[in-house]
C-alpha positions in Angstrom: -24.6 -32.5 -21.6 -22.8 -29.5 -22.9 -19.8 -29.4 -20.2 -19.5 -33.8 -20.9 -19.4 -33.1 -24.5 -16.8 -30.6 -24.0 -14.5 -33.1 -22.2 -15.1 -35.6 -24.7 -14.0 -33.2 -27.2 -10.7 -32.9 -25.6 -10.3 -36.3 -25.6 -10.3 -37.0 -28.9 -8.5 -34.2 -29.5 -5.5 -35.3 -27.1 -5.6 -38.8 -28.9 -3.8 -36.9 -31.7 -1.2 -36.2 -29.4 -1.1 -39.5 -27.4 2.4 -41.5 -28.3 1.2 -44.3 -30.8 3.5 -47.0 -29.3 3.2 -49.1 -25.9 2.1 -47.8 -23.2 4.1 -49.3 -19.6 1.6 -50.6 -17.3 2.2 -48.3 -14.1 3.8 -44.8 -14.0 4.7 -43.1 -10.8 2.9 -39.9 -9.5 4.8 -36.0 -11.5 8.4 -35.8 -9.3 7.5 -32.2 -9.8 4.7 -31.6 -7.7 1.7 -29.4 -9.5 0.6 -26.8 -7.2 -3.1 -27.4 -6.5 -3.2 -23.6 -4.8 -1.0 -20.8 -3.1 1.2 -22.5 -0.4 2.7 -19.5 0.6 2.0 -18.2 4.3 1.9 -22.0 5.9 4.5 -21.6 8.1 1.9 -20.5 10.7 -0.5 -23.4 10.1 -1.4 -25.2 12.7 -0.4 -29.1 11.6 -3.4 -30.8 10.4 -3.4 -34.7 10.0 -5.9 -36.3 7.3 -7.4 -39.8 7.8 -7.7 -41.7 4.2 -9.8 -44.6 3.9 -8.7 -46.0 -0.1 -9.5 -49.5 -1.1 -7.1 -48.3 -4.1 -4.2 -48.7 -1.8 -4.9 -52.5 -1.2 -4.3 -52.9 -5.2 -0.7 -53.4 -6.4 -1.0 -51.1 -9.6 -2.7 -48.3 -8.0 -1.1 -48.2 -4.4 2.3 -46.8 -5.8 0.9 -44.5 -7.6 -1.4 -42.8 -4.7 1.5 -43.3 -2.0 3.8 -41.2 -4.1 1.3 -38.5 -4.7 0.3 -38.1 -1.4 4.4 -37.8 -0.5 4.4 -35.1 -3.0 1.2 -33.5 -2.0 2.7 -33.7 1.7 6.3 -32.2 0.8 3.8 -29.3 -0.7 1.6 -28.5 1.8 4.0 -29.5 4.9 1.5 -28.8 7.4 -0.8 -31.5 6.5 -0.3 -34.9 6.7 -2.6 -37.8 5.2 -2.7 -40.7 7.5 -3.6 -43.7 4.3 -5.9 -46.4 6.0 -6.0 -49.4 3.1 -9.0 -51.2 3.3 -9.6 -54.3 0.7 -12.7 -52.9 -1.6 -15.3 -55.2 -0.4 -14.6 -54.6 3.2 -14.8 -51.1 2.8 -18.3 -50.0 3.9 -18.1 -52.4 7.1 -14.6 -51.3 7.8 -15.7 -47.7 7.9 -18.9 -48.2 9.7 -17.3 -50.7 12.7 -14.0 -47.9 13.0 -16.3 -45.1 13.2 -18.5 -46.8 15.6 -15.6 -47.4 17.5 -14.4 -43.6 17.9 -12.0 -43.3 15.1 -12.2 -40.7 12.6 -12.6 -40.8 9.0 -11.8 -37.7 6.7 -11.7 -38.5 3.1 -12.8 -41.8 1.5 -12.1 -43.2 -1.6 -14.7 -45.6 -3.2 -17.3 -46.2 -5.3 -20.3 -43.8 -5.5 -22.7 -47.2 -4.3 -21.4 -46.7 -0.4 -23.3 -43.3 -0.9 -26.7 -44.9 0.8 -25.3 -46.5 3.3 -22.8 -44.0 4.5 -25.0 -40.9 4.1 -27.9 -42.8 5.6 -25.3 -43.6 8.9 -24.5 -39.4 9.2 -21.0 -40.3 8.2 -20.4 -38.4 5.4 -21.1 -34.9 4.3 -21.7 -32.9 1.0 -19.3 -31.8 -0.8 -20.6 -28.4 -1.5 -19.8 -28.1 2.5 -16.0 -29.2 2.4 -14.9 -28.3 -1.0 -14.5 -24.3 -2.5 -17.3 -23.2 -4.3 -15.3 -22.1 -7.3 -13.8 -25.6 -7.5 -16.9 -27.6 -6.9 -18.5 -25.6 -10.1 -15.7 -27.6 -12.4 -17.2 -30.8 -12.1 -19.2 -32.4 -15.0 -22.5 -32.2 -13.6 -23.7 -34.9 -15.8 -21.6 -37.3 -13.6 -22.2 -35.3 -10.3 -25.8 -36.0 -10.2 -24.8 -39.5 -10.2 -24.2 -38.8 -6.2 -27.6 -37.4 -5.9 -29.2 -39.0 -2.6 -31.9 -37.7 -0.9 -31.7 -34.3 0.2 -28.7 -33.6 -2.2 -25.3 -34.7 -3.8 -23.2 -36.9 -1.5 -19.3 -37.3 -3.0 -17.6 -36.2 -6.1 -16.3 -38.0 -9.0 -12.0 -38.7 -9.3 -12.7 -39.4 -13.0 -15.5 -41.8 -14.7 -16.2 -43.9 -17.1 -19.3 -45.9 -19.6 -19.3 -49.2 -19.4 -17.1 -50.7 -22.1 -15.9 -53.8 -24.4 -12.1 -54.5 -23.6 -11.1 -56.4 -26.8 -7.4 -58.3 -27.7 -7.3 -56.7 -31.0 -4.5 -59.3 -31.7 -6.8 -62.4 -31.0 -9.6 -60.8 -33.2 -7.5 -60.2 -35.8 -6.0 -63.5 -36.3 -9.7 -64.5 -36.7 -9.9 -62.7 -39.7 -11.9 -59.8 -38.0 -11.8 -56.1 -37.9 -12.3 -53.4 -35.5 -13.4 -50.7 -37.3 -16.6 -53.2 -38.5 -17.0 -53.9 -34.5 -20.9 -55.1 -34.1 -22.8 -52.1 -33.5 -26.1 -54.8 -33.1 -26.8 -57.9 -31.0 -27.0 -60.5 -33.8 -23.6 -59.2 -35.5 -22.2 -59.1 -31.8 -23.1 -63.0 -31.6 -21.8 -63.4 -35.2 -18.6 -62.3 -34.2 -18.7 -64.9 -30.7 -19.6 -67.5 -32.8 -16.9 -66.7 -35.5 -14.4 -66.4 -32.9 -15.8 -69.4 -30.9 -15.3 -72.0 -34.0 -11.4 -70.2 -34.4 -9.9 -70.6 -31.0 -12.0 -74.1 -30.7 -9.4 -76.3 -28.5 -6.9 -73.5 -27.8 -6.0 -72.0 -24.6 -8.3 -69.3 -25.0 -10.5 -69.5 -22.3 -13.5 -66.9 -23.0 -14.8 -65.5 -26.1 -17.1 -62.8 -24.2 -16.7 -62.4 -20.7 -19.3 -61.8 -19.1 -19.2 -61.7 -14.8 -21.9 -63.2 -12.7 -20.5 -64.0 -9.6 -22.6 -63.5 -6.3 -20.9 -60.5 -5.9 -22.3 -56.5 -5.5 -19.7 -55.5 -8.1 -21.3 -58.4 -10.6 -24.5 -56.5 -9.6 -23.3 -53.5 -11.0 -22.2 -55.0 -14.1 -25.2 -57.0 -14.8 -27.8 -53.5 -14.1 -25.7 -51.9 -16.9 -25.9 -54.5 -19.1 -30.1 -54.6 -18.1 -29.8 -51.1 -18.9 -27.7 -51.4 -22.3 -30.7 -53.7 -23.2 -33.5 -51.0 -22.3 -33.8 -51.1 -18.8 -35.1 -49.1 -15.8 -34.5 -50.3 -12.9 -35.5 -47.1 -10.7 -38.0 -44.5 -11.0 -37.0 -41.1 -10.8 -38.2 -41.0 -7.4 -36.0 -43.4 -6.0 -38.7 -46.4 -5.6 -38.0 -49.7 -7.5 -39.6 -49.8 -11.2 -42.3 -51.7 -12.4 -40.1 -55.1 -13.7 -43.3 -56.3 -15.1 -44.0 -53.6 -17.2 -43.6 -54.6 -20.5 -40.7 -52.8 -21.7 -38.8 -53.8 -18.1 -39.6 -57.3 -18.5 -38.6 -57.7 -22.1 -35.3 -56.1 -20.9 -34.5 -58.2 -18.2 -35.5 -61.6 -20.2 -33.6 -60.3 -22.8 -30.5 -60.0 -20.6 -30.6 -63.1 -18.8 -31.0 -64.7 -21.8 -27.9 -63.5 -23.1 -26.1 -64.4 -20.4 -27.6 -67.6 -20.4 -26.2 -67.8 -24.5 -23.0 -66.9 -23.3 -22.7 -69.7 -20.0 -24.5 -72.4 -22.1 -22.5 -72.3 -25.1 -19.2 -72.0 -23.2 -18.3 -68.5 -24.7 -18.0 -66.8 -21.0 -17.1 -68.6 -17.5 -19.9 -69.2 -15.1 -19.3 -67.3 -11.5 -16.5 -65.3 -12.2 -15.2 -61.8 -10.9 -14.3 -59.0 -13.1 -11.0 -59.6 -11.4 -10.5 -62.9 -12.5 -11.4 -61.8 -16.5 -8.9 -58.9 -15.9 -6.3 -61.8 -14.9 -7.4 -63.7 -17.9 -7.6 -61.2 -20.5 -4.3 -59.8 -19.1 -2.9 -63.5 -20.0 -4.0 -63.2 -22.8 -7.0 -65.8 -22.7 -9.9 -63.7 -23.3 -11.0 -62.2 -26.9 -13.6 -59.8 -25.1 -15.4 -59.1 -21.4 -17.3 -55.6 -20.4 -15.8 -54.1 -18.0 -14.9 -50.2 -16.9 -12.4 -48.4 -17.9 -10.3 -48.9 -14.7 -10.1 -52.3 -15.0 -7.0 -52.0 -17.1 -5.1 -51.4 -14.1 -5.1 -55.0 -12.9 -4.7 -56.5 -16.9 -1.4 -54.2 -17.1 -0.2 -56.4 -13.7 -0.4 -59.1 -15.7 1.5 -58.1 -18.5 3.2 -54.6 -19.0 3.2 -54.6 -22.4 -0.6 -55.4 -22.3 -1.5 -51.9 -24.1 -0.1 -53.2 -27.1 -2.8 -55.7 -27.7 -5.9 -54.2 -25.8 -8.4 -51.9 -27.0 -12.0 -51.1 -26.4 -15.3 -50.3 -27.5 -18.8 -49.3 -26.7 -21.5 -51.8 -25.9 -23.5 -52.2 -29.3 -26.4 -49.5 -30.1 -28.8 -52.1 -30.5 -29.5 -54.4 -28.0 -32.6 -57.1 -27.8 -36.0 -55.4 -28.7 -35.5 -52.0 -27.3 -32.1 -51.5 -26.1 -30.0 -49.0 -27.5 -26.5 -49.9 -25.4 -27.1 -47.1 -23.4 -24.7 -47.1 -20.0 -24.8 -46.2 -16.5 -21.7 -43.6 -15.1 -19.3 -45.1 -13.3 -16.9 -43.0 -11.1 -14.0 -43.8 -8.5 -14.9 -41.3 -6.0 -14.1 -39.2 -3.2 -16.7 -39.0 -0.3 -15.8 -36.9 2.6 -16.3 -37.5 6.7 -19.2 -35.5 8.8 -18.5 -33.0 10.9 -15.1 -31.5 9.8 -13.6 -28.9 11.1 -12.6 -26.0 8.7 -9.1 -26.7 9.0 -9.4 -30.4 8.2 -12.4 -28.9 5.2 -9.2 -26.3 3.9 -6.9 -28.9 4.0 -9.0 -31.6 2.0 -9.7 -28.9 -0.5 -6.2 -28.9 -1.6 -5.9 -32.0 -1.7 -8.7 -33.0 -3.9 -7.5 -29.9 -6.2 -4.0 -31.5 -6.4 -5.7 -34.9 -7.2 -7.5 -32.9 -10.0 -5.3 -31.7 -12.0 -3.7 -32.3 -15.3 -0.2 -32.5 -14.1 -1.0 -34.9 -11.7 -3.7 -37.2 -13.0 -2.5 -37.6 -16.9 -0.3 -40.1 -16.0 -2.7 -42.0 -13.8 -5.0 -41.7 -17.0 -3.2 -42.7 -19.4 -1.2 -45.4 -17.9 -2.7 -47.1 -14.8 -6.7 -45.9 -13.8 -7.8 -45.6 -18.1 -10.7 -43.1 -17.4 -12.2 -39.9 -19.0 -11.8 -36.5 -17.1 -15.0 -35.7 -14.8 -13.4 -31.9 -13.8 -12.6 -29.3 -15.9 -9.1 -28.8 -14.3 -8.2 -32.4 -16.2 -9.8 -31.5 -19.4 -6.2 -31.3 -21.0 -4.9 -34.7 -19.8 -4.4 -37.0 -22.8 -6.0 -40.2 -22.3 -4.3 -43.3 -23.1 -5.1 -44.7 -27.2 -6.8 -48.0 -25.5 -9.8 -45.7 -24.8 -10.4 -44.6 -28.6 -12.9 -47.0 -29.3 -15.2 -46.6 -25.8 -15.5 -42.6 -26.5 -17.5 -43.5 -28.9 -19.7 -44.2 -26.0 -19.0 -41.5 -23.4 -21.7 -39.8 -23.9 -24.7 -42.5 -24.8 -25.1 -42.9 -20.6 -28.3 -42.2 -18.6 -28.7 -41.1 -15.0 -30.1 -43.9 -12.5 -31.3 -42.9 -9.1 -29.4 -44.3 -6.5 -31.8 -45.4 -3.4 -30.5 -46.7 0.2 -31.1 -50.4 -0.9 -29.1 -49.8 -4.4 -26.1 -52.5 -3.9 -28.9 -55.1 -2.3 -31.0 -55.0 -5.4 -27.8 -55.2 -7.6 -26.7 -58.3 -6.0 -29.8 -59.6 -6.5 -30.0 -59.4 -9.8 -26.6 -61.3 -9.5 -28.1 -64.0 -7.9 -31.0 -63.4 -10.3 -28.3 -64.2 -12.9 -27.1 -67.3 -11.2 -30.7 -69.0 -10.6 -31.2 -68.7 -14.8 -28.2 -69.4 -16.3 -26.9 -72.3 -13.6 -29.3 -73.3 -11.1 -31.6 -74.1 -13.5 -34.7 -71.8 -12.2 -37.1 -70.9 -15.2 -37.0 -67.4 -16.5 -40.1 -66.6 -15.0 -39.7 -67.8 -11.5 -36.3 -65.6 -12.1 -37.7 -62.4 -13.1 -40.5 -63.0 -9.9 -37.8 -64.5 -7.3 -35.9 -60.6 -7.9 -38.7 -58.6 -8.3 -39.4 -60.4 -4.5 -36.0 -60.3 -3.2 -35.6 -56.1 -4.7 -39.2 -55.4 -3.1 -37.7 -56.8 0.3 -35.0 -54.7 0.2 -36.1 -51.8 -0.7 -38.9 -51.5 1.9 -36.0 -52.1 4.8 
């Protein structure tokens, strides 16, 4: 943890020198392009043309920000070009796989680290220890690289990352009579304060105490395995195979989760079937006191209102959770995976690239302002981070590494559904906990 400690040193360091006022919601890319290495003797490249799958470029806050850099990048380096393909995020995997399929070419793909099975298992992507420079590929954390372990080896690297975190209106908690710096550190002080808040905002417009998404969705999935985990939590082995849910520390995790979802959707505090997008709407509104989230999710509050940063802040999940849970988090990283089968031009230009993508001149805008995130390279250790992000460093480092097997975003999705069946569809706890452990066990012997 020495190199993640490092980086979370120099982000509390560069709060000191973050500006203490708003913060605008979008920011373009440097107009002064930061040279990510040595452009000198390109006149006698040959031209090299990039395909770029990014789901980032079908999202208004972050698709300005990625054309311009890749302008910039291209005026650079004028003998590539990057050809942006913009997928929506949850057609992403299928969109690849069906293009491919069909003959097309894919060079650099920006996602989530869960399309690793799928992709890797399909021969469509490569390591990055293949594509990138070794010297380069050393500066990643590799805390948060071994989060792309699959199989044989690491498949993708991280843009930046990110704990799973508490977004909090700081201005709706307030006017409650509450207090961030005594934010719950337990579960029965975190209910306290949902109850407090709860009986305060009783026939107002505020829609959701704690937010909390369980939609039938692979992202809700996500959410809800970090929130298992926050409570104590395995949900793989080391080895890849699906843990023993009936185990007794397993079990007592995932009834203990369920049930707090169940506390939340019963009593009204959080919406039932929701998307992280819609509480990112919400909160941007300013209808929500508090939803987890990551970090990134900031992006699409600020659409909602630019002057957002002035009431949002965040902290970790509490340190003690149910019987055994000590709020530990999963990593969470946009990523860059990169196409099979390059050729070392196409590998030389894509180095560049990702170097000029992972630098401090480039990325502390996009840190501060639109993607909120904590450095995962050493080339960004210097960005400052945007004040929101004070209160979840707390938690950068209290994260744990989960295998990531081939089945990893079916078994999430179940526990979505798992979610749904307990807290809605009125399915004991039980038959809950039994109906996933059959549903994971399916999908993981595919």
């Amino acid at each position: 943890m020495k190199k993640m400690l490092a980086l979370a040193m120099a982000f509390v360091m560069s709060l000191s020198l973050a500006a203490c006022g708003s913060t605008p919601a979008s920011t373009p890319a440097p107009s002064e392009p930061a040279s990510a290495a040595s452009a000198e003797g390109t006149e006698n490249k040959e031209p090299v043309n990039l395909r770029f799958y990014n789901y980032a470029l079908s999202e208004t806050a972050k698709a300005e920000w990625w054309e311009e850099t890749i302008a910039n990048f291209e005026a650079e380096y004028d003998w590539i070009t990057v050809e942006p393909i913009s997928v929506d995020y949850n057609s992403m995997v299928t969109t690849l796989t069906n293009d491919l399929a069909s003959g097309l070419t894919a060079d650099m793909i920006y996602g989530e680290i869960t399309w690793v099975p799928a992709l890797a298992d399909a021969g469509f992507i490569d390591k990055p220890e293949n594509v990138l420079s070794p010297e380069f590929y050393a500066g990643y954390n590799q805390d948060v690289l071994s989060a792309f372990q699959y199989n044989d080896g690491i498949y993708g690297v991280p843009h930046y990352m990110t704990n799973w975190l508490i977004f909090v209106n700081k201005d709706l908690i307030e006017a409650a009579g509450l207090s961030m710096d005594q934010f719950p550190t337990t579960e029965a002080d975190l209910k306290t304060w949902i109850e407090t808040l709860a009986e305060y905002y009783k026939g107002t417009d505020v829609s959701t105490i704690f937010g909390m998404t369980t939609a039938e969705v692979a992202a809700t999935g996500m959410a809800l395995n970090g929130m298992y985990t926050a409570f104590g939590g395995t949900l793989f082995n080391d080895d890849g195979t699906l843990a023993d849910l009936n185990e007794a520390t397993n079990k007592t995790a995932m009834s203990e989760m369920l049930d707090f979802c169940k506390y939340l959707i019963g009593n009204g505090y959080t919406q039932e079937n929701l998307k992280l997008k819609d509480y990112r709407a919400s909160f941007g509104a300013g209808n929500v006191c508090m939803y987890v989230d990551q970090s990134w999710g900031y992006a699409q509050i600020g659409e909602v209102d630019a002057n957002a940063a002035n009431f949002t802040v965040t902290a970790p999940l509490p340190t003690q959770l149910g019987t055994n849970g000590k709020g530990l988090s999963l990593v969470s990283a946009h990523s860059f995976l990169f196409g099979a089968g390059l050729e070392d031009s196409h590998k030389e230009a894509i180095d560049l690239f990702i170097q000029y993508c992972t630098s401090n001149e480039v990325m502390e805008g996009y840190l501060n302002n639109i993607g909120l995130a904590f450095p995962a390279h050493e080339n960004m250790a210097d960005c400052k981070i945007s004040p929101i992000l004070e209160g979840a460093a707390k938690g950068v480092n209290n994260t744990v590494y989960q295998p990531m097997p081939a089945a990893l975003a079916s078994v999430q999705t179940e526990m979505a559904t798992a979610a749904l069946n307990y807290t809605v569809n009125g399915m004991s706890l039980d038959d809950t906990i039994a109906d996933f452990i059959t549903q994971a066990e399916y999908y993981m012997n595919q």
